[in-house]
C-alpha positions as CSV (number, residue, x, y, z in Angstrom):
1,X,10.0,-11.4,-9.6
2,X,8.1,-10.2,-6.2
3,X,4.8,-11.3,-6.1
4,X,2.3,-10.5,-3.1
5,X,-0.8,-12.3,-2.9
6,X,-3.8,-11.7,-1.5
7,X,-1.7,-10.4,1.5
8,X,-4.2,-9.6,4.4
9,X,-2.1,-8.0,7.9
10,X,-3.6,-7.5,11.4
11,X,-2.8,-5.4,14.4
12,X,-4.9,-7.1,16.9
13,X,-8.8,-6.8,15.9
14,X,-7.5,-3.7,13.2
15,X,-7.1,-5.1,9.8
16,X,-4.3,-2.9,8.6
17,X,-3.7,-4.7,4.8
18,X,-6.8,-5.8,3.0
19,X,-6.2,-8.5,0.2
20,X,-3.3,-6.5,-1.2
21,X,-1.6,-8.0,-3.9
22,X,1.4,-6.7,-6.2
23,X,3.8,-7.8,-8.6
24,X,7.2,-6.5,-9.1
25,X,9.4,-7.1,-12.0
26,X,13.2,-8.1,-12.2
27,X,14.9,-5.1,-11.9
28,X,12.2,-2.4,-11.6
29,X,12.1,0.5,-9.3
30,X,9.0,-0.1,-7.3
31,X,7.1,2.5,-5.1
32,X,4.6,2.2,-2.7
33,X,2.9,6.0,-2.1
34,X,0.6,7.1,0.2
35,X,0.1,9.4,3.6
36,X,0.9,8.0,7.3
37,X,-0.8,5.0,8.1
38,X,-2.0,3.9,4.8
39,X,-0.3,0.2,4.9
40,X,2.4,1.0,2.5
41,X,5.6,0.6,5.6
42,X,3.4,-2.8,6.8
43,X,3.4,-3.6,3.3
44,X,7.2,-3.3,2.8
45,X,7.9,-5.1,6.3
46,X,5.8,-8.2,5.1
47,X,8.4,-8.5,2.1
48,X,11.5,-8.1,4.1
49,X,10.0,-10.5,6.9
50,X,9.4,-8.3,10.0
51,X,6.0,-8.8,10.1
52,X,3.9,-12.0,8.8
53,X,0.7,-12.1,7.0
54,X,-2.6,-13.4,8.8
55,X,-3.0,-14.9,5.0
56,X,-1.6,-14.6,1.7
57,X,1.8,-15.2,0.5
58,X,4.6,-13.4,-0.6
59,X,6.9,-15.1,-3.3
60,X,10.3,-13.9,-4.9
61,X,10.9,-15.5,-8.0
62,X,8.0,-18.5,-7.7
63,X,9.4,-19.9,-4.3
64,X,7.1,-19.0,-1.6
65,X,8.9,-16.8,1.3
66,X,6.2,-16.4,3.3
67,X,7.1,-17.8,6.5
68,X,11.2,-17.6,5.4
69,X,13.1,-15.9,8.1
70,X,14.6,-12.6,7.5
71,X,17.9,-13.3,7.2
72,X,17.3,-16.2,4.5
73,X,15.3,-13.5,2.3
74,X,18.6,-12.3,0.5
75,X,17.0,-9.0,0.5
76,X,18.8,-5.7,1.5
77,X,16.9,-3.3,4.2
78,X,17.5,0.6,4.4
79,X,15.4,2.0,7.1
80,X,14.5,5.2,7.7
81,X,16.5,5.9,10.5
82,X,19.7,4.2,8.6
83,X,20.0,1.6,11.7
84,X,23.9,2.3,11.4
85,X,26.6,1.5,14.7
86,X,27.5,5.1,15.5
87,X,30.4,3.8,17.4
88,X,31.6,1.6,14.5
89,X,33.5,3.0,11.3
90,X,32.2,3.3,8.1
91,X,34.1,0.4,7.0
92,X,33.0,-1.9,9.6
93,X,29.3,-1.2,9.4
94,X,29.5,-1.9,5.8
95,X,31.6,-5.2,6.3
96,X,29.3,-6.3,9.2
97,X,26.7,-8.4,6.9
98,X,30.0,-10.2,5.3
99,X,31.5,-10.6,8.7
100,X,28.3,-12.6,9.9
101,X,28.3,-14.4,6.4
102,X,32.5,-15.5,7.7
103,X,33.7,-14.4,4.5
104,X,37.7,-14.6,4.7
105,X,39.0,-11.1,5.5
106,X,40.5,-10.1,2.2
107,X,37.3,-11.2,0.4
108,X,35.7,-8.2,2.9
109,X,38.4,-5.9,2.3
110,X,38.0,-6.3,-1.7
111,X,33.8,-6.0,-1.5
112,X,33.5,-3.2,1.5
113,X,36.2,-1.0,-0.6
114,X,34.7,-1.8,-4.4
115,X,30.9,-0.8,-2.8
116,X,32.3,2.2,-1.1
117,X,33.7,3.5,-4.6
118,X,29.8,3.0,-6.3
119,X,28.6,4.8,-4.1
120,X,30.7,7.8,-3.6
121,X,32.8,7.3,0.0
122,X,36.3,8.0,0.2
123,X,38.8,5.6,1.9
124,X,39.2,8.7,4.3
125,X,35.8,8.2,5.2
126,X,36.1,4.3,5.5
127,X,37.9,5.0,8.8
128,X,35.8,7.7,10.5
129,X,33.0,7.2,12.9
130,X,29.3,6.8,11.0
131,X,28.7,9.9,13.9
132,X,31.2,12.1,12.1
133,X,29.5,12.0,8.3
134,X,26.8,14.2,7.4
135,X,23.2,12.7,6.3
136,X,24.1,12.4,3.5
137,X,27.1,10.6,3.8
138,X,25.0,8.5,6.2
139,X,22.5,7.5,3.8
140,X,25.3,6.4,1.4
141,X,27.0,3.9,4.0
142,X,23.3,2.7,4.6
143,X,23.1,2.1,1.1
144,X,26.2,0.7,0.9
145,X,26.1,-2.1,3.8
146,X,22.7,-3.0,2.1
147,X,24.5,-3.8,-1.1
148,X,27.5,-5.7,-0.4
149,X,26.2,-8.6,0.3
150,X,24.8,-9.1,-3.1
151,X,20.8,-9.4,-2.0
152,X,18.7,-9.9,-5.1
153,X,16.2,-7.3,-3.6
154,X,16.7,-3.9,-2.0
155,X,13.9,-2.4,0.1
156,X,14.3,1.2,1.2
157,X,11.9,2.8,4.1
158,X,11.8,6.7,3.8
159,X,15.1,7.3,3.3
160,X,15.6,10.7,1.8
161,X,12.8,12.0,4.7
162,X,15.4,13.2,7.4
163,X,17.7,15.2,5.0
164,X,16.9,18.9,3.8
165,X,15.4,19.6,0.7
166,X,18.3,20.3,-1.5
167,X,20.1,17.5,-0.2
168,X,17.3,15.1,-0.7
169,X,17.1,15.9,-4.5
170,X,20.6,15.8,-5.1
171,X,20.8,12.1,-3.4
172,X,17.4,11.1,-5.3
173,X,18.9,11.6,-8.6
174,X,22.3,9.7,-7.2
175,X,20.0,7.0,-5.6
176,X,18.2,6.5,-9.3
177,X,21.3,6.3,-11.0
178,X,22.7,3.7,-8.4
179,X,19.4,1.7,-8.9
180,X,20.3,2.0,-12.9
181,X,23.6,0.7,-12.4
182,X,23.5,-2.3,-10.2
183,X,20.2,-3.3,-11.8
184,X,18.8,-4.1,-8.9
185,X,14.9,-5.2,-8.2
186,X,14.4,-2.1,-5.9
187,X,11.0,-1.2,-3.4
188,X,10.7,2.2,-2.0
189,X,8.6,3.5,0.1
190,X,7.6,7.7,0.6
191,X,4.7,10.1,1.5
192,X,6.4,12.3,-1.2
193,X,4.6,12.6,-4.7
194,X,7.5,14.1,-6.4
195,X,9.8,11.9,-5.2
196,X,7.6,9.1,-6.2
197,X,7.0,10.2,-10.0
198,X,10.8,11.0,-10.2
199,X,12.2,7.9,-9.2
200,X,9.6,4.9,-10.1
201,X,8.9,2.8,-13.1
202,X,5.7,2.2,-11.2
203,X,4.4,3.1,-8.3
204,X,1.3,1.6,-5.9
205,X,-0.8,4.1,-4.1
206,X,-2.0,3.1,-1.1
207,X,-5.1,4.0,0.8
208,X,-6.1,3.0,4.9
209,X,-4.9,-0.2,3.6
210,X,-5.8,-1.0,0.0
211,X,-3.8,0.2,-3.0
212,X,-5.9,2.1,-5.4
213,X,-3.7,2.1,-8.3
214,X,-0.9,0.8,-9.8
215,X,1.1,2.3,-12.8
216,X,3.5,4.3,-14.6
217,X,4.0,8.0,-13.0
218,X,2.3,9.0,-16.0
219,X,-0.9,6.6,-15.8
220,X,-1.1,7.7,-11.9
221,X,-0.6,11.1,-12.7
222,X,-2.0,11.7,-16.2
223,X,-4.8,8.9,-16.0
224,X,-5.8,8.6,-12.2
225,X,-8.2,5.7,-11.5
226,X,-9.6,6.9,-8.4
227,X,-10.6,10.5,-7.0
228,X,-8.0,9.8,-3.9
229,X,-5.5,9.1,-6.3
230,X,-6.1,12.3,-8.4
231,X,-6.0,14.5,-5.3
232,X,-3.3,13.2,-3.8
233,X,-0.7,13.3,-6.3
234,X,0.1,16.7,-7.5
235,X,-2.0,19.8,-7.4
236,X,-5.4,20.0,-9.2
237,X,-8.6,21.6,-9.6
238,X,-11.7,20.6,-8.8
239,X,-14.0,22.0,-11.0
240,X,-17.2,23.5,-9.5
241,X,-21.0,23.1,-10.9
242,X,-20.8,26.3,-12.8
243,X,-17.4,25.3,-14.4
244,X,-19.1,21.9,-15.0
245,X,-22.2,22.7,-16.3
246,X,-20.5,25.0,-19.0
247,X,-18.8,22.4,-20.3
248,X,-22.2,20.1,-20.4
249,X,-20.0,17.6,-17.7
250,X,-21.8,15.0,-15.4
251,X,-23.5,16.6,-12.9
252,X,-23.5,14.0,-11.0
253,X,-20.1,13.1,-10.9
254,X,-16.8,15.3,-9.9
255,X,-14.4,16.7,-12.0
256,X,-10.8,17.4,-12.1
257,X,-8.4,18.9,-13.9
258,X,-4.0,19.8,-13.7
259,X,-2.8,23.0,-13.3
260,X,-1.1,22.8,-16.2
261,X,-3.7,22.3,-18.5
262,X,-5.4,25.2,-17.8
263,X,-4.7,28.0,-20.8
264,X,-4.3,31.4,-19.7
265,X,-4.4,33.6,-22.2
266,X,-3.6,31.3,-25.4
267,X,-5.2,31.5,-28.8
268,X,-8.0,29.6,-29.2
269,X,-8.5,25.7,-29.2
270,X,-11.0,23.9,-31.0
271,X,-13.5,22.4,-29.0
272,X,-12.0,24.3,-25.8
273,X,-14.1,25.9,-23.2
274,X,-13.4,29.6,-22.9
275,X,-13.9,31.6,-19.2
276,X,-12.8,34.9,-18.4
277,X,-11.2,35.6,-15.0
278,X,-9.1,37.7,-12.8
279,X,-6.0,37.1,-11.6
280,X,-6.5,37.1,-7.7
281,X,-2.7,36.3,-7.0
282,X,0.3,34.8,-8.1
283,X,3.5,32.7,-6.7
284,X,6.6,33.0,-8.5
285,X,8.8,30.0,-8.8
286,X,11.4,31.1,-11.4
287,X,10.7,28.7,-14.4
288,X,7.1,28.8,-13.5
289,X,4.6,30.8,-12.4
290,X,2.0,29.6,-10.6
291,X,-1.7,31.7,-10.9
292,X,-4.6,31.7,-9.0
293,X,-7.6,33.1,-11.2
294,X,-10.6,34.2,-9.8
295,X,-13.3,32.2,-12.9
296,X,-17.4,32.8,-12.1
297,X,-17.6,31.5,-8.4
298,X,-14.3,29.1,-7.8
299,X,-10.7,30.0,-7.8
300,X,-8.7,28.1,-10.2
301,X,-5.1,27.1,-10.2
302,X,-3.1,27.4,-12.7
303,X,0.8,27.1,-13.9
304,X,2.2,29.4,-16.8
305,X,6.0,29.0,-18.1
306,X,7.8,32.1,-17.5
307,X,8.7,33.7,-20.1
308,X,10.1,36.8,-18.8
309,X,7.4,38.7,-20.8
310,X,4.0,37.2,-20.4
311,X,3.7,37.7,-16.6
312,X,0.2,38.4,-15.0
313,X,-0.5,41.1,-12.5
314,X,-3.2,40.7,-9.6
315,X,-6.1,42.5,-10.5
316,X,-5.4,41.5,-14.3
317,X,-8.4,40.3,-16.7
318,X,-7.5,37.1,-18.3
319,X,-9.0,34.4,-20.3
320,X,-9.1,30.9,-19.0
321,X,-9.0,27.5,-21.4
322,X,-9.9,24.1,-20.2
323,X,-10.4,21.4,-22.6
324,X,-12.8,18.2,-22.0
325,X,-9.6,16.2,-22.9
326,X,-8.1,17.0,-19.8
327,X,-10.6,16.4,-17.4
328,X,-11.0,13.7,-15.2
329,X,-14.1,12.7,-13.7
330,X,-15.3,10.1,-11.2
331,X,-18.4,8.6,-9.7
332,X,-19.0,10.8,-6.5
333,X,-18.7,8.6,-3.2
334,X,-22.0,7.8,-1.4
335,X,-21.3,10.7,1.8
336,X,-19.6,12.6,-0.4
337,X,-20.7,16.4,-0.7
């Protein structure tokens, strides 16, 4: 449905997109990943029109938008900062994208109220001031006003990232189900692996500029094409040359491996390497327990299940699995160490 081609984006003499080029299906929720200043905001502002390619082009649905205005792009904008009229009611910022379009006033009345239901706001709070909801309520009348006018796209910037933690999972799960049932072609974009792999079909990771993968949250997570990726989503080991060389591994390349593949203290797996250890320390979590293991000369990371029985002491001899399977390994970069 969204198709970005060859897009290349300069600040000046700084070339901040290099020949990026995605394709996003009717429908899907879309993520762009990555840490500050990787490209992925430029790369959402290209789509929605604030900013315009050097070259490339950007199509939705075969027609070429390129150089369309923003307001012709039929695509719905939640920014980070929700860009809401504090002064306004809830009921009027939502209404203000039909007001512009001159919609009569009971055709309005019947869309504002009938989006304010889907997502969760009370008539009561249709007449408030935006500055007397919470965040959260916030985020929903963003949400809302980028809805109502029926946009065949919805681009979101950040916008769990100024709400607290419990509040941002309990809107990510609501967010996702919104997605689900408007059926909405839907780009996000976050710094935040979890809420990445939670919410996408597929997700982009970008890097000072390029993406480096795109994919399922499993295939980004589970099957990492790139070291970057593999070290920036989730928590890993990287295993060190004693590690490696037990398990006859490419020296000359590095190797990786989830927390949660390592075995502590499990019966033995065929072809599975086998190291004792010590348990240096531990974090508790609740369902999980997460280990570090002091194995030769490295610390290694790992996360056990809690049981309520089977919980490790620091000091504690253990023994450590790792099978080849889960391993992944890369070609080291050229001033790598």
């Amino acid at each position: 449905m969204i198709e970005l081609k060859d897009i290349v984006v300069k600040f000046g003499d700084f070339e901040a997109l290099h020949n990026i080029n995605v394709e996003v299906r009717e429908g899907e929720f879309f993520t762009f990943l990555g840490p500050s200043g990787c490209g992925k905001t430029t790369t959402l502002r290209t789509i929605t029109g604030f900013i315009e390619p050097v070259s490339g082009t950007v199509s939705v649905k075969g027609v070429d938008i390129t150089h369309v205005p923003i307001e012709k792009r039929n695509i719905g904008i939640v920014f980070q900062s929700y860009a809401l009229f504090p002064s306004m009611t809830v009921y009027n910022n939502i209404a203000f994208g039909l007001k512009v379009q001159k919609l009569k006033k009971q055709e309005i009345d019947d869309k504002v109220r009938a989006i304010a239901r889907k997502v969760d706001l009370s008539d009561e709070q249709l007449e408030k001031a935006v500055s007397q909801l919470s965040g959260g309520q916030q985020q929903r009348v963003a949400i809302a006003r980028a809805l109502v006018t029926g946009p065949a796209i919805i681009c979101m910037d950040e916008p769990l990232s100024n709400l607290d933690a419990k509040l941002r999972v309990q809107l990510r799960n609501e967010l996702k189900k919104m997605q689900r049932d408007f059926g909405i072609t839907t780009i996000y974009v976050t710094h935040d692996q979890e809420e990445a792999l939670t919410l996408s079909d597929r997700i982009a990771v970008f890097n000072k500029g390029f993406i480096e993968q795109i994919g399922t949250p499993n295939e980004v997570y589970n099957h990492s094409k790139t070291e970057f990726v593999c070290n920036f989503i989730g928590d890993i080991n990287r295993l060190e040359d004693e590690v490696s060389a037990a398990m006859k591994l490419d020296p000359a390349r590095h190797h990786f491996v989830r927390l949660e593949r390592i075995r502590v203290n499990r019966p033995a797996d065929e072809n599975e390497l086998r190291l004792d250890g010590v348990i240096e320390s531990r974090e508790y979590y609740g369902l999980y327990i997460k280990y570090y293991i002091h194995v030769g000369s490295q610390t290694i990371k790992a996360i056990e299940k809690n049981d309520g029985i089977n919980i490790y002491e620091p000091g504690e001899k253990v023994t450590v699995g790792i099978h080849p399977v889960d391993v992944m390994s890369y070609d080291a970069a050229p001033d790598a160490n």
